[in-house]
N, C-alpha and C positions, 0 to 999 in steps of 0.2 A: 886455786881453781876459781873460776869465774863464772857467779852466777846469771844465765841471763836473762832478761823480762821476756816480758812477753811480747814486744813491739819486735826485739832482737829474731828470736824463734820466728815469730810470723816471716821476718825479710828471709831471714836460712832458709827457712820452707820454701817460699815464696822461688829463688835463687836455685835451689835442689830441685823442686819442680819442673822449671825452665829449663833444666839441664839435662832433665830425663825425655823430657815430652821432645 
């Protein structure tokens, strides 16, 4: 399992956001 930073999480967020909005 792969842990991952916090630059990773920010782009996911960032990506999951735009996808909702």
């Amino acid at each position: 399992m792969h842990v991952i930073n916090w630059g990773e999480f920010a782009t996911c967020q960032c990506r999951y956001n735009n996808l909702i909005t």
